[in-house]
N, C-alpha and C positions, 0 to 999 in steps of 0.2 A: 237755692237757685230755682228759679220757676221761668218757665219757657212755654211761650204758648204753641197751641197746639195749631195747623194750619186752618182750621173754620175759624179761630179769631184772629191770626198771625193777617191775614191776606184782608178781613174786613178792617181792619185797627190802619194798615196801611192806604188802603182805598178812600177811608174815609179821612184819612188825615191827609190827602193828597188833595181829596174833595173842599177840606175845610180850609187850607192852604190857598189853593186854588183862589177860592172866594175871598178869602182874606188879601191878596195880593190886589187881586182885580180893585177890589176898596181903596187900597193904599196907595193905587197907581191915581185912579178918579179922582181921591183925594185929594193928592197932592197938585193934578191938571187942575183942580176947582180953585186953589193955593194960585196958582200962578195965572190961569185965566179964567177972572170971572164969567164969564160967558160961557164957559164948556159944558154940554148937559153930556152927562152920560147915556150910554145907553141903557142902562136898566128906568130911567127916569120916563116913564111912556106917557101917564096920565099924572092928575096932583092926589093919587092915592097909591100907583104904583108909582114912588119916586124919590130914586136915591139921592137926589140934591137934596129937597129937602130935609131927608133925615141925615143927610152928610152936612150941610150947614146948619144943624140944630146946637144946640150948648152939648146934649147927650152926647154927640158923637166923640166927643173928646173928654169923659168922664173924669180920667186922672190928668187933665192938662194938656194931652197928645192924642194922635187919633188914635179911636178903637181898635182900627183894624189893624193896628200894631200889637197890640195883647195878640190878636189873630195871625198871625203872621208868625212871630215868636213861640206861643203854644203850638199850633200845628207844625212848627218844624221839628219839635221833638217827640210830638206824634208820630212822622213823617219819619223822622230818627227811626225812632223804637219798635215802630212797623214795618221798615226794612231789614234790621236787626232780626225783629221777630219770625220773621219770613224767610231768612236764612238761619234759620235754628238757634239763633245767639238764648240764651238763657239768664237770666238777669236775677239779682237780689232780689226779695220781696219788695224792700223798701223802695226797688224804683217804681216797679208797677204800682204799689200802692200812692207816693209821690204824681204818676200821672191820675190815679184816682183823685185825689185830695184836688191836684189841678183842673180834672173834671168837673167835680162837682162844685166846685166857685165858681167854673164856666159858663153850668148850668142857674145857679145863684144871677151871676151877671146878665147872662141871658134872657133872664127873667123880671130881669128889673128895666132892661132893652124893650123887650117886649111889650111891655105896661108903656113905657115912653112915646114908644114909635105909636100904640093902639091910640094909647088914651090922651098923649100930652101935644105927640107930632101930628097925627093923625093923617101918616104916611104909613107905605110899609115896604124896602128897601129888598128885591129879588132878591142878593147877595146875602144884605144879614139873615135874611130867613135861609137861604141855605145851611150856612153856619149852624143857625137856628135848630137845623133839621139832622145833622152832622155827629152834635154834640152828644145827644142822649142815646144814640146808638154807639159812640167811644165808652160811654159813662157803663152801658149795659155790658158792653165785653169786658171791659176791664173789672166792673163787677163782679162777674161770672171767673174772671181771671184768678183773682185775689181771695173772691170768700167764697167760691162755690165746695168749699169742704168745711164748711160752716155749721154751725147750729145753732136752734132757736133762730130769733127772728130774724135772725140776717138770713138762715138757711133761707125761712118764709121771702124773706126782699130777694134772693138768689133767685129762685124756683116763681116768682113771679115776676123778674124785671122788665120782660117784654113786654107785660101787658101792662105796667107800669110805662111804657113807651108810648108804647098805641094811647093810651088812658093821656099822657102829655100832649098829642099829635092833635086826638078828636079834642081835649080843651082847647086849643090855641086853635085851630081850625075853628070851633062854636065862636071862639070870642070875635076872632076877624070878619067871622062872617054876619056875625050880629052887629060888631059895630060898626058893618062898611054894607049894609044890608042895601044902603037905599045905592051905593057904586056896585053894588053885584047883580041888582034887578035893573039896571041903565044897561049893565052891559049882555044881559041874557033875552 
């Protein structure tokens, strides 16, 4: 049994309440855009911050239904597991390791979103980037949860995940800001 300790117990919860959050807001937009065409959201400001768009793209419903359903789903058992965690509850390996594995295909999905919205929508959705932003700080605790009595190279991915974090943040920041260079100098 492995029970976190409260510096990850209280982030695991916060941010799966964060990534819930955002996911909810998606799936309620979502389904307003389902019943009245005409609803713009309010994350939707300009044609490059704008959730319609990437809410009415093919992406947004990858496996047939919307995205923000994976999101909604996953982060309740974030949401779960971090209030769990936060009241001392202590768990099997294999469950933390189980939200590991659910991590990092989040991270995979996330990734293949990212590429979509940059390069295919040429949008970029307030809400999925929170998600976005959410993810690789779970993936890092729960890392740190699972292997940090590790050794060899996992020790090495242990003992550097944060800057494996930042290293994720400043790429996806270069890339937005280079491919939307000519909408960030319009608006500076």
């Amino acid at each position: 049994m492995v029970a976190a300790p409260p510096r990850s117990a209280w982030p695991v919860l916060l941010c799966g309440l964060i990534g819930w959050g955002a996911s909810v807001t998606l799936l309620i937009d979502k389904f307003k855009l389902f019943t009245d065409p005409g609803f713009k959201p309010l994350c939707s400001i300009d044609q490059v911050v704008a959730c319609t768009t990437v809410m009415q793209s093919d992406q947004a419903a990858a496996f047939g239904f919307p995205n923000p359903i994976i999101g909604v789903v996953g982060f309740s058992v974030v949401v779960t597991l971090g209030v769990l965690a936060v009241a001392g509850i202590a768990f099997p390996r294999w469950i933390w390791g189980g939200l590991w594995v659910g991590l990092l295909l989040g991270i995979g999905f996330i990734g293949w979103l990212f590429y979509q919205a940059v390069f295919r929508i040429h949008a970029l959705c307030p809400w999925c980037m929170v998600v976005w932003a959410v993810t690789p700080i779970l993936l890092a605790i729960v890392t740190g949860q699972i292997w940090g009595k590790s050794r060899g190279v996992i020790q090495v991915i242990v003992e550097w995940r944060w800057t494996l974090v930042a290293v994720y943040y400043a790429v996806m920041i270069l890339i937005v800001y280079i491919q939307f260079q000519d909408y960030w100098r319009d608006k500076l």
